[in-house]
C-alpha positions in Angstrom: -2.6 19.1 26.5 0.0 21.6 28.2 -1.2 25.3 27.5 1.5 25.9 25.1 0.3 23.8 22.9 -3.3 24.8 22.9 -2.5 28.7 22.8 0.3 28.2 20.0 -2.1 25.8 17.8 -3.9 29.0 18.1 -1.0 31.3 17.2 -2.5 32.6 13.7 -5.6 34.1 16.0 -3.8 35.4 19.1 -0.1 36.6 17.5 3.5 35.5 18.7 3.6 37.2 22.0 0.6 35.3 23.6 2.5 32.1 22.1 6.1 33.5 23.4 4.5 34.1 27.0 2.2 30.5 27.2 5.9 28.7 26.3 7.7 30.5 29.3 5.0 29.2 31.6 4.8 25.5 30.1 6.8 22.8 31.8 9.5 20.8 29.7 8.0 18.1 28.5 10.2 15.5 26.5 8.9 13.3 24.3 8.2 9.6 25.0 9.7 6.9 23.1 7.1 4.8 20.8 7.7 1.9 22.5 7.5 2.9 25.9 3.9 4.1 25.2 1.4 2.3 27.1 -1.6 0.1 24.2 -4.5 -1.5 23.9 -2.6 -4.3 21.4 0.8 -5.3 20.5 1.3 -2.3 18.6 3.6 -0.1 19.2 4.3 1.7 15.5 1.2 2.0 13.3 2.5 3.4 9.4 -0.4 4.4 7.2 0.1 4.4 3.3 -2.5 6.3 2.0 -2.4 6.2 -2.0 -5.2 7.6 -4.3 -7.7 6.6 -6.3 -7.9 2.9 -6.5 -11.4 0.6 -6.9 -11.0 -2.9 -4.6 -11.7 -4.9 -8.5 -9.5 -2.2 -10.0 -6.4 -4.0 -8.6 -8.3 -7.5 -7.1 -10.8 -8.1 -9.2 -8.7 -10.9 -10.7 -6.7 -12.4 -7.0 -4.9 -15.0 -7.1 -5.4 -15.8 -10.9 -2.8 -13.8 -13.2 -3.2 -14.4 -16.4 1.0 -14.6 -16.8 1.1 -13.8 -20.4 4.7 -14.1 -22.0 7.1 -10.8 -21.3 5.3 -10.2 -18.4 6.2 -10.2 -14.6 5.0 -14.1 -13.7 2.9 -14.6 -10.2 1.4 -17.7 -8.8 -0.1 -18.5 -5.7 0.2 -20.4 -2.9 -2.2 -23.4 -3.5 -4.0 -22.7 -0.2 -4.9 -19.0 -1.0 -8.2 -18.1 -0.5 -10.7 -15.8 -2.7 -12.0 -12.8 -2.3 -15.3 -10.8 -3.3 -14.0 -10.1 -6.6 -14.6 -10.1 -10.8 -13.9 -14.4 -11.0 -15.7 -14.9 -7.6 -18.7 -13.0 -6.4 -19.7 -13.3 -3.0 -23.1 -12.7 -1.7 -22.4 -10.1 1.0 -25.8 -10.3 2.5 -25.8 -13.9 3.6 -22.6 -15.2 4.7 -20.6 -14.4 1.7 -21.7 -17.4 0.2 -20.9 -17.7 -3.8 -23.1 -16.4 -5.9 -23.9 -19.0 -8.4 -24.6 -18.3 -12.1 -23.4 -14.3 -12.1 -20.2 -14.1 -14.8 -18.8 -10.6 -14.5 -16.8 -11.2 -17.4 -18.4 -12.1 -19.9 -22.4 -10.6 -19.1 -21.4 -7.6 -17.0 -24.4 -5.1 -16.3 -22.3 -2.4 -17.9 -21.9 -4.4 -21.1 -25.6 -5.3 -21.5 -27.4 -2.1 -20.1 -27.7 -0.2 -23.2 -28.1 3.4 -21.3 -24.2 3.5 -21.5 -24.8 3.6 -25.5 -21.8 2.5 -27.4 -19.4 2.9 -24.5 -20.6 -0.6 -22.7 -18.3 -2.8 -21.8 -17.1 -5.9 -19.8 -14.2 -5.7 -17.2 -10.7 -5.7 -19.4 -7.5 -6.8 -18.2 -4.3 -4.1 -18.6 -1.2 -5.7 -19.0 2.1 -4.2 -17.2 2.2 -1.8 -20.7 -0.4 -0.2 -20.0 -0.2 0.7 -16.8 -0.5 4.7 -17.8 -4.1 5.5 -17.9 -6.0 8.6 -17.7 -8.4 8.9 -14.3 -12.1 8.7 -14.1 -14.8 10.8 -12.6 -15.3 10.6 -9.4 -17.7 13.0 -7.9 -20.1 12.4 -5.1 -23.3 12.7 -7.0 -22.0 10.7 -10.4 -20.3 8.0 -7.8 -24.1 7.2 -6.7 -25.0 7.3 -10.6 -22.9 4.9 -11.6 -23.9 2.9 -8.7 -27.4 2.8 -9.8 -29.2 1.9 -6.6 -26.9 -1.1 -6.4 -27.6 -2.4 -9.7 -23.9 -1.1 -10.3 -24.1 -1.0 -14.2 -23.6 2.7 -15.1 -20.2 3.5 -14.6 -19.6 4.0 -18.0 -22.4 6.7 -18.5 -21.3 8.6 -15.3 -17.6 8.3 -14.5 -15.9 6.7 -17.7 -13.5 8.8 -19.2 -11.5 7.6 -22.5 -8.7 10.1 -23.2 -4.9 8.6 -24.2 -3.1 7.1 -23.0 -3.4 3.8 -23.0 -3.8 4.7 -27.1 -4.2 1.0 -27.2 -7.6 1.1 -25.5 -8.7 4.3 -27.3 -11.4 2.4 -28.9 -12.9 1.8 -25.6 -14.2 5.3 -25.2 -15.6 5.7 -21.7 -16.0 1.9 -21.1 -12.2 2.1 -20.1 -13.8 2.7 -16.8 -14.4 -1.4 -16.7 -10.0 -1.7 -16.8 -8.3 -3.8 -14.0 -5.3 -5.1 -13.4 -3.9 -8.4 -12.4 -0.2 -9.7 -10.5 1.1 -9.4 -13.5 1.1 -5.8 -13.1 0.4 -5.5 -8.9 3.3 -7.6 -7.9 4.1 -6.4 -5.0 0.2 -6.3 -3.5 -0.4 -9.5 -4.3 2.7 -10.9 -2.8 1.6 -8.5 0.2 -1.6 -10.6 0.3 -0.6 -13.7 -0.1 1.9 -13.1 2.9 -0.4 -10.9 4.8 -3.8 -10.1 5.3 -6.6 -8.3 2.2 -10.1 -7.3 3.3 -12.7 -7.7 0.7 -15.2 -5.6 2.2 -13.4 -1.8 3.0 -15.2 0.8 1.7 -14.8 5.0 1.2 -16.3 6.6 4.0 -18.8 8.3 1.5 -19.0 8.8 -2.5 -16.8 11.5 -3.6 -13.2 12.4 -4.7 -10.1 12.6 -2.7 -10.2 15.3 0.1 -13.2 13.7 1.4 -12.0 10.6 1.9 -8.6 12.3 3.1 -10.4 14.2 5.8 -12.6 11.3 6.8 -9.5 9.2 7.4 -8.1 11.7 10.2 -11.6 13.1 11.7 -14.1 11.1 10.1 -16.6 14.4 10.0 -16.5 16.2 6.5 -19.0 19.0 7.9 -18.5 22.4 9.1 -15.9 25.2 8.3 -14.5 27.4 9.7 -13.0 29.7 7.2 -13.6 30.1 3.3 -12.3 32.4 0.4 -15.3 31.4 -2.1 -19.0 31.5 -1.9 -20.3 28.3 -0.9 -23.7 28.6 -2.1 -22.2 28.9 -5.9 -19.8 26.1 -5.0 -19.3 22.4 -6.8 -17.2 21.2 -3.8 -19.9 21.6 -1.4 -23.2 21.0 -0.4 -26.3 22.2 2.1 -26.3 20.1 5.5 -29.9 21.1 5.4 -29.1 23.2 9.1 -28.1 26.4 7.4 -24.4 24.7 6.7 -22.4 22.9 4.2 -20.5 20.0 4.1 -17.6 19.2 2.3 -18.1 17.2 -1.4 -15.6 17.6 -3.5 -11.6 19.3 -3.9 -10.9 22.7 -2.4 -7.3 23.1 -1.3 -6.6 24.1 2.5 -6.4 27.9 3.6 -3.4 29.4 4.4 -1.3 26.5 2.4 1.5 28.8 0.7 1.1 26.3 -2.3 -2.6 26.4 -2.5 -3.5 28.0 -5.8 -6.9 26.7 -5.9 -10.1 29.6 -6.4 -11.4 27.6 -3.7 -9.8 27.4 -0.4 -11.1 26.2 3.0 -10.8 25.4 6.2 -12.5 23.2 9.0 -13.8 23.5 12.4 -14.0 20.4 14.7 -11.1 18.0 15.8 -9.2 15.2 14.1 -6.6 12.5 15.4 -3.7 14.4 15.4 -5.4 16.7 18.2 -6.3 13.5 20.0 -2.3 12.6 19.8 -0.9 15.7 21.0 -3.3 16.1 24.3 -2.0 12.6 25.0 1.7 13.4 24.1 2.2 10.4 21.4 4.2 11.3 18.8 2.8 11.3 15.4 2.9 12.6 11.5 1.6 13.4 8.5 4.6 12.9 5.6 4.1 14.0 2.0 6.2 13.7 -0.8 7.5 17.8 -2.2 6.5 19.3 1.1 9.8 20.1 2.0 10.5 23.7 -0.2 13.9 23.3 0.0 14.6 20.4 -2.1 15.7 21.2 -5.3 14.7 17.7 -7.9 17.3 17.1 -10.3 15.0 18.3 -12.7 15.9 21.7 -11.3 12.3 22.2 -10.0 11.7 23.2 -6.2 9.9 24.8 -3.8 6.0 24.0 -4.3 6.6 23.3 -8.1 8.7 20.3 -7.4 8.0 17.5 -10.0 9.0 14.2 -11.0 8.4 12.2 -13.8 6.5 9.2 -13.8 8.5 5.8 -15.4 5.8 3.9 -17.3 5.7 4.4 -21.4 2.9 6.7 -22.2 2.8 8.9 -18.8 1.2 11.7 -19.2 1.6 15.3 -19.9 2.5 18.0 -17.8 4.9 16.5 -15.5 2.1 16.7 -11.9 4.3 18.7 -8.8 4.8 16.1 -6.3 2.9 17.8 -3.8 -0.8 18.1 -3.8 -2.6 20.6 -1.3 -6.1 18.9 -1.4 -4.1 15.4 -0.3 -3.1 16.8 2.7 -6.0 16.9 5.5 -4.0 17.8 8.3 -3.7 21.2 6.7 -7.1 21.8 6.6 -7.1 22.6 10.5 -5.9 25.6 12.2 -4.2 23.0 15.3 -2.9 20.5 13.0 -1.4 23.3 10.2 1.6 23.9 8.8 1.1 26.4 6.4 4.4 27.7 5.3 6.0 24.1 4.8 8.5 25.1 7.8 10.8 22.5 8.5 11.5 20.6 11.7 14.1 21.8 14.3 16.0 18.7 14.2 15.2 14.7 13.0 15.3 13.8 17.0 12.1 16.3 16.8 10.1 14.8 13.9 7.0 13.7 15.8 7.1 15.3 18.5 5.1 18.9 19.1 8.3 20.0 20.9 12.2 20.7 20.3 14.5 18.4 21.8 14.1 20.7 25.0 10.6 19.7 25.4 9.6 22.8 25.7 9.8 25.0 22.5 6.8 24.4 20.0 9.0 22.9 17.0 7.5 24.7 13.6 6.8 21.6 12.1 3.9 21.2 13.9 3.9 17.1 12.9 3.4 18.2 9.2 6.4 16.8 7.0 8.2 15.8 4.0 8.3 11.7 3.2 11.9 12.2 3.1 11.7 13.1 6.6 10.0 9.6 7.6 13.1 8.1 6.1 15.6 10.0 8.2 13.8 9.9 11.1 13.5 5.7 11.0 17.4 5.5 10.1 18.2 7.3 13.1 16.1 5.3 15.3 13.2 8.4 15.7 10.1 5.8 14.9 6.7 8.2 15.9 3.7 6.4 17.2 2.0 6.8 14.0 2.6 7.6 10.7 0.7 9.0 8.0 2.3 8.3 4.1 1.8 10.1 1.0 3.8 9.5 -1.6 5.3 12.2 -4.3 2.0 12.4 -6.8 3.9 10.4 -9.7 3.9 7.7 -6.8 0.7 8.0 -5.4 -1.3 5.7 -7.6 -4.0 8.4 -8.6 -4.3 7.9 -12.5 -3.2 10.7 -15.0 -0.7 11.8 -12.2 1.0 8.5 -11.9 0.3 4.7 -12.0 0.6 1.6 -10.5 4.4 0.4 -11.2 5.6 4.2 -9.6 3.0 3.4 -6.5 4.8 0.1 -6.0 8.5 1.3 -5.8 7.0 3.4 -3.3 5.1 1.1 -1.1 7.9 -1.6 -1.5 10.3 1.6 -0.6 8.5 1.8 2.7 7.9 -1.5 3.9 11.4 -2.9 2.8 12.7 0.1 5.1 10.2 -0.5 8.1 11.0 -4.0 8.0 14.5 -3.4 8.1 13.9 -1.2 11.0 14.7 -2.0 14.6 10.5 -1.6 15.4 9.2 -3.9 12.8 8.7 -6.5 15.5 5.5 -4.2 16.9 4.4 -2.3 13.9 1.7 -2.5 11.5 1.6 -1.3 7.8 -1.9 -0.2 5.9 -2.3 0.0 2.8 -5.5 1.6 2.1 -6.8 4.5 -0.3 -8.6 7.9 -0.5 -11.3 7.0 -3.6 -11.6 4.6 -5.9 -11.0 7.5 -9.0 -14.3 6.2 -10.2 -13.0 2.4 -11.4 -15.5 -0.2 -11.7 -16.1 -2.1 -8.2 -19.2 -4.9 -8.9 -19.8 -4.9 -5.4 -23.0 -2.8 -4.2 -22.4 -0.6 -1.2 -24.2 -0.8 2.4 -25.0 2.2 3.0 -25.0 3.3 7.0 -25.2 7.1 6.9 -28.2 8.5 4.6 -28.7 11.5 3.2 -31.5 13.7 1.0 -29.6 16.5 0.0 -29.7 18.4 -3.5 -26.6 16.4 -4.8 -27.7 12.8 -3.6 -28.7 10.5 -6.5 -27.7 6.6 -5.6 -31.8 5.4 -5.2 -33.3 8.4 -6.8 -33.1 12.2 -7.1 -32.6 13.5 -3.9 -32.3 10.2 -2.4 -29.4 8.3 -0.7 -30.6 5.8 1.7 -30.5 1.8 0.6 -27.6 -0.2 -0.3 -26.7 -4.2 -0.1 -27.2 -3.9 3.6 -25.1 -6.0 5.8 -25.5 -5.3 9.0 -29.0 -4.9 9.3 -31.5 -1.9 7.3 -29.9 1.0 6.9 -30.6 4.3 9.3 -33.3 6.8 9.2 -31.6 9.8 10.2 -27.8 10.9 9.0 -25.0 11.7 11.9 -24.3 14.9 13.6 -23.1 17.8 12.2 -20.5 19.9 14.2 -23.6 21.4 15.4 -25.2 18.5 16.9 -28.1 17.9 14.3 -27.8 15.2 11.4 -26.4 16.7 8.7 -26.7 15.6 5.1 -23.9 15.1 2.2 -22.3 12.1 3.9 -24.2 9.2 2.5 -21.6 6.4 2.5 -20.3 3.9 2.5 -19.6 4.9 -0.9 -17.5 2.8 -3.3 -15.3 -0.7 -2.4 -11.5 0.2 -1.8 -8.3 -2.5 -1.2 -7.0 -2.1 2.2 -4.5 -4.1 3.5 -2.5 -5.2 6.6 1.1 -5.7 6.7 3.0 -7.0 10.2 4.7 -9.5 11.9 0.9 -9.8 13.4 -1.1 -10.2 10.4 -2.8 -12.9 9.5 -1.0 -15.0 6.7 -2.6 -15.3 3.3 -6.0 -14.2 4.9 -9.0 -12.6 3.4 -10.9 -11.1 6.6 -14.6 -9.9 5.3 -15.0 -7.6 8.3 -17.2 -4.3 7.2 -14.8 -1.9 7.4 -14.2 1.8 6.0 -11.5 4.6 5.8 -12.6 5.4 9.9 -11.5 2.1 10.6 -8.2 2.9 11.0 -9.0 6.1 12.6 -10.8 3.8 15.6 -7.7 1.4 15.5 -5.2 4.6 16.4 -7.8 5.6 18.9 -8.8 2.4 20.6 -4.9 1.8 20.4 -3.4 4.4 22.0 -6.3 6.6 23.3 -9.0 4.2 25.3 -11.2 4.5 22.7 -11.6 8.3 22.8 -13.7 9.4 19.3 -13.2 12.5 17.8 -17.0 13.5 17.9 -19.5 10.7 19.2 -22.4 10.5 17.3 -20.7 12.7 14.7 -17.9 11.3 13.3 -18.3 7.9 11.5 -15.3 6.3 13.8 -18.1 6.1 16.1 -19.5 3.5 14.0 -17.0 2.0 12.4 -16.0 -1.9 12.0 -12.9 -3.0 13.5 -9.5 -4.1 11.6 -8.3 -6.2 14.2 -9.9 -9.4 12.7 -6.9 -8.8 9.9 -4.1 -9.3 13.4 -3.5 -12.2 15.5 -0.6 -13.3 17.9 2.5 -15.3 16.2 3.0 -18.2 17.0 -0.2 -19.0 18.6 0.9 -16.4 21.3 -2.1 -16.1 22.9 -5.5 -14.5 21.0 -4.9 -11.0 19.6 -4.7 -8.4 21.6 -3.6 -10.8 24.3 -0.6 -12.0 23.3 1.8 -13.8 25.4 -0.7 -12.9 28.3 
């Protein structure tokens, strides 16, 4: 990385004059086109949509069957379409993924006939389309491993159902609305994604817990170690002892420094993440976010970090959210990687890029944008590397702030502009999520990082180590810590999450069962573009992560993936 960028990343330490003087001595530096990049694959554009707060069986549990009741949006599938681990079709994940004969999720669901969830058991129920406003779930790290009961996986009600209107419909349901899901009827658009690309069964959350966990985890895969923090930590419900005299990270603070952080707790992080990685190699990247542009005035009349927007769906709820969310955005939680007053880039030929178009001036961006800036940058031919997505919060899926119609007109937004784009030919979409907001998933976890700290519960108090192992028992001794010694709060995987693949070299109608988790992608981006570089080797769960590449493969027999037309 030039000096200017390391000494400038730094600027809120050393003050503008040390940043003034390390940009006189840097060289110019223009930024590379996308394509011209050299990679590992055929990749040349990798978009990430990253919505909230989605269970696998939440949105899956039912693929390909809808239910196509009258008034609703029909779906059918292709008659070749293969099934997943889901609700109608439990696979054994320990031995091939073979069915599992006898088991009817339906109709005898653990959560119906354990009586410890009291009058608020309940089997899996369908929503329809008109219900698709709910209110969210808990979804803590400790109650996560609850619910999951050692991997019995029958106490979601007791631990993270939550009742609450709307839908008023289900109000009877109490806490067993937890058990909701939703079919094609109502997730158009991701099963039509599905059928026409590729779905893995078998993605997880890095570890149990709510969203900035799994947000940080999908850009550094290492939730431990701060560096700055405006609360006492000991006293603290977001995090927990690392059992080395630190803490790592469990729950929702918002990001020091964020001018619309308004949270009583605020932190910071030590330690690297991918968009370091990027910058010392010069590929051009971002983080977009719906309402972090300031200067946007919604024709509401709200602006500035109060922007809001509506959601669609009858029986949304109450208060309209503000479209942007500090704890969604990792990238903000880092010193190198911060944009802390929102500033806007110099110009849309910048967006990207650490530089102005002179390649030399440090653009005040610092790859930290709106998701209005993706769009402008893609019409005028500005496609980074890689491309991080956050939708406005009435779009991001995350129940109570919005729901699963708005998440679709965004997603369909997005790839409908991608596709139309002059890069689709070597770009790949994800879809993948930040939690599962507590929604039933059947499917135990394997778990490959253990922990005994004071909030871990799944097999036992104190006690996080045994899942459905997959890939042989699970480990002994938890990763590193920023300081080197195996630090604890990071038991994971944690709960079963959709992720999908979306590209001209996707498998068609597939259902890859590859053991994957949020640092997949992570791996991808730096196996891709980096030579496999990891943020922190025996650290950061990237260095253990499953690979998505079984979801790609060459069109038209090109050749076996990454080799195409080699």
């Amino acid at each position: 990385m030039p000096r200017a960028a390391v000494i400038c990343g730094l600027a809120a330490l050393l003050g503008a004059s040390a940043c003034a003087k390390a940009q006189e001595d840097a060289p110019s530096r223009a930024a590379v086109p996308a394509a011209n990049l050299p990679t590992k694959t055929p990749i040349k554009h990798l978009v990430v949509i990253f919505g909230e707060n989605i269970s696998f069986d939440h949105y899956f549990g039912a693929y390909p069957n809808a239910e196509n009741h009258p008034d609703e949006p029909p779906f059918s599938a292709a008659p070749d379409t293969p099934t997943p681990n889901n609700l109608l079709t439990p696979l054994d994940v320990t031995n091939d993924f073979v069915p599992l004969v006898g088991v009817d999720l339906l109709a005898e669901n653990p959560n119906f006939t354990n009586v410890d969830n009291g009058t608020d058991a309940a089997n899996p129920i369908r929503l329809a389309p008109s219900q698709a406003g709910t209110q969210d779930m808990d979804h803590a790290y400790e109650q996560e491993q609850l619910a999951a009961h050692g991997g019995a996986m029958d106490l979601f009600p007791l631990y993270v159902g939550n009742g609450g209107p709307p839908p008023a419909a289900l109000a009877a349901l109490g806490r067993g609305l937890v058990m909701a899901y939703y079919d094609g009827n109502t997730v158009s658009a991701l099963w039509s994604y599905a059928q026409n690309f590729a779905l893995n069964d078998n993605s997880w959350s890095t570890t149990f817990g709510p969203s900035t966990p799994g947000a940080i985890n999908l850009i550094s895969g290492q939730t431990n170690g701060f560096d700055r923090m405006n609360f006492d930590l000991g006293t603290s419900g977001s995090v927990t002892p690392d059992g080395n005299g630190g803490y790592t990270l469990i729950g929702d603070p918002e990001p020091l420094d964020d001018v619309c952080s308004t949270s009583s707790e605020q932190v910071s992080f030590k330690g690297r993440n991918i968009g370091d990685l990027l910058n010392a190699r010069g590929i051009s990247w971002g983080w977009f976010q719906g309402g972090f542009d300031r200067s946007v005035q919604n024709e509401n009349g709200s602006t500035g970090c109060k922007r809001s927007s509506p959601q669609t769906v009858l029986e949304a709820l109450s208060p309209i959210p503000y479209d942007y969310s500090p704890h969604h955005a990792p990238f903000q939680y880092y010193r190198t990687t911060a944009n802390p007053t929102h500033a806007r880039p110099s110009s849309v030929a910048a967006i990207g890029s650490t530089f102005q178009k002179d390649g030399k001036t440090l653009d005040p961006a610092n790859h930290q944008y709106d998701s209005h800036d993706f769009f402008d940058a893609l019409r005028a031919g500005n496609f980074p590397a890689v491309s991080y997505l956050k939708a406005p919060k009435f779009q991001d899926g995350h129940a109570g702030n919005s729901n699963p119609l708005d998440e679709q007109s965004f997603i369909v937004q997005v790839v409908s502009a991608v596709q139309a784009s002059s890069g689709w030919d070597s770009t790949a979409i994800i879809l993948a999520y930040d939690d599962s907001d507590g929604w039933y998933d059947h499917q135990a976890p394997p778990i490959v990082n253990p922990s005994t700290g004071v909030r871990d519960a799944l097999n036992g108090a104190l006690l996080c180590n045994q899942g459905a192992q997959q890939l042989g028992p699970a480990p002994l001794s938890p990763l590193q810590g920023l300081d080197g010694n195996p630090a604890l709060g990071r038991c994971g995987y944690g709960t079963r999450l959709p992720l999908l693949v979306i590209s001209p070299f996707a498998r068609k109608n597939y259902i890859d069962h590859t053991l994957t988790d949020q640092t997949s992608i992570l791996k991808f981006i730096e196996d891709n573009w980096l030579d496999g570089e990891r943020v922190q080797p025996g650290g950061s769960f990237d260095t253990i992560a499953g690979t998505i590449e079984n979801m790609f493969q060459c069109p038209d027999g090109r050749g076996e993936f990454p080799h195409c037309n080699q």
